[in-house]
C-alpha positions, -999 to +999 in steps of 0.1 A: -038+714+131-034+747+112-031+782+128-065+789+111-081+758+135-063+774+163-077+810+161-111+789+149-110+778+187-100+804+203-127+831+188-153+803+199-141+803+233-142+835+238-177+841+226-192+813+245-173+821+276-196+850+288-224+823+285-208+804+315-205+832+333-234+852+355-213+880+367-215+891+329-252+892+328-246+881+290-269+847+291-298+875+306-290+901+281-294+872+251-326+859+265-341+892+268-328+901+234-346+870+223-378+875+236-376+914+222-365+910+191-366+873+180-365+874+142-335+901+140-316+879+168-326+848+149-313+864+115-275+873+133-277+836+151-285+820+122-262+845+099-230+831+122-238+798+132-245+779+096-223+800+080-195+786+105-212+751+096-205+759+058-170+772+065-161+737+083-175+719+054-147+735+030-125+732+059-132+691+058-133+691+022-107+714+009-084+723+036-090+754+042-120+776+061-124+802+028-112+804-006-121+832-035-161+830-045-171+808-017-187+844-001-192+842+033-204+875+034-233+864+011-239+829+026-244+847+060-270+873+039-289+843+030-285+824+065-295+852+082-332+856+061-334+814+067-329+818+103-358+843+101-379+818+079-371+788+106-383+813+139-412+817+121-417+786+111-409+767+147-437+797+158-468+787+129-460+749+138-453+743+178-490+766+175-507+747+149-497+713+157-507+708+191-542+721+173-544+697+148-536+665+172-568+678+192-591+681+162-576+645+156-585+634+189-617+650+185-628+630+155-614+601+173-634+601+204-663+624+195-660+648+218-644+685+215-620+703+235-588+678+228-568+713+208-567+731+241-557+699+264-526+695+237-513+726+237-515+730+279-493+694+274-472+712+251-465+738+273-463+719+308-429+724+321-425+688+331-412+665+308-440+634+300-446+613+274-473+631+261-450+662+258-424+636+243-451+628+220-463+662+210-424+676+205-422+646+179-451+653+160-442+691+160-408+683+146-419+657+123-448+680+105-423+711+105-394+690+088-414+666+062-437+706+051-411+730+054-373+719+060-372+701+022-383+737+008-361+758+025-332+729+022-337+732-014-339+769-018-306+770+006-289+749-022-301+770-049-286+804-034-253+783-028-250+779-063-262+811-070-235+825-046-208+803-061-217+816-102-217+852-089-178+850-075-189+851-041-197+888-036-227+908-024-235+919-061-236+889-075-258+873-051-283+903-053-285+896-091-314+879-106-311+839-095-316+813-124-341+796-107-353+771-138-312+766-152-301+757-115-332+732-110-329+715-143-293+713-147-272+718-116-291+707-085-272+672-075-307+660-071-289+621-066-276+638-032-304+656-026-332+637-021-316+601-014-290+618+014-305+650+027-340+644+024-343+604+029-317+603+055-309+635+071-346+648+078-357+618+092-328+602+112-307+635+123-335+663+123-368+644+135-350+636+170-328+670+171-356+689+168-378+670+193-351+673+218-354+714+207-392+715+214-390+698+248-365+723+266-372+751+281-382+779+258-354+803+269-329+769+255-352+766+226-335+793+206-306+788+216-305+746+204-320+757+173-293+785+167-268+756+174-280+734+157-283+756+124-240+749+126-249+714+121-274+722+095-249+746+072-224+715+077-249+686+064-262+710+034-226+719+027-213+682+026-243+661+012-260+685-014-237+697-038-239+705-069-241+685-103-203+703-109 
């Protein structure tokens, strides 16, 4: 192992320590924080986390946790406003989806009223198989309608990042939206490894296991996950070059 790994592990300690302790009052302070300000705390979680994920990509790949135009400043920019984009997104589906099983179950057995007995499943704090059930079918609408869109506007700012030398200017210049579709999306990579295999075998159970816990742990998974997610985006959908 390089130094780098070993002050890697180190600064990770020593920001998850103060979780395991409750003298600190720092697990309180981040739950309350959560609950106040969700989207800002989702933007820094998100920011750090699958940035980090991105970073241990190049490590894996190339050796090393930064090199000049990879732009970590920029890549966390651009984490930060997906973050925001996946609170939101885990808010318009864990609400809508419990909705649209009743109206379902409505048709189903002709009689109304099934939306409300979802949602109260949903939100039980016992662990059932309905609540299994529900969890699955709110991860599995949220990753087949939103995750490919965001995946595939995530690899576009990578690239976009990577042509502007890695700096804050360059990624706040006008992106080549129809050039980086047509010609430098790995779209091989893309859609057989990210979206065939990723989505449904990694991110339909992980995000299942997010919407059963507790909703103080909710945010906290998803944040943790998002390390996972900057890793898989990193690795499996790279560019044409």
């Amino acid at each position: 192992m390089k130094k780098s790994d070993w002050r890697l592990i180190v600064s990770v300690v020593a920001v998850l320590t103060p979780f395991f302790i409750p003298q600190t009052g720092f697990f309180a302070w981040f739950n309350s924080a959560t609950a106040s300000h969700p989207y800002i705390m989702a933007f820094f979680k998100f920011g750090i986390l699958a940035t980090l994920g991105e970073m241990l990509a190049l490590r894996i790949k190339k050796g090393v946790y930064n090199e000049p135009g990879f732009g970590i400043v920029p890549r966390m920019m651009v984490w930060g406003f997906l973050g925001m984009c996946i609170a939101m997104a885990m808010v318009i589906f864990k609400t809508g989806v419990p909705q649209f099983l009743g109206t379902v179950a409505d048709a189903v057995t002709g009689k109304p009223g099934h939306g409300a007995a979802m949602a109260e499943v949903f939100r039980s704090g016992s662990l059932t198989w309905g609540k299994l059930g529900v969890a699955f079918a709110v991860s599995v609408l949220m990753n087949t309608i939103f995750a490919p869109v965001m995946m595939t506007f995530h690899k576009c700012t990578d690239i976009h990042i990577l042509e502007g030398g890695g700096t804050v200017r360059g990624l706040l210049r006008p992106m080549k939206m129809r050039e980086i579709f047509r010609d430098k999306i790995n779209w091989d990579a893309q859609w057989n490894i990210v979206f065939k295999k990723t989505i449904p075998l990694f991110w339909y159970p992980a995000h299942t296991i997010t919407f059963i816990l507790p909703a103080n742990l909710q945010v906290l998974f998803a944040a943790l996950l998002g390390v996972a997610l900057g890793l898989i985006l990193a690795l499996a959908g790279g560019s044409k070059k």
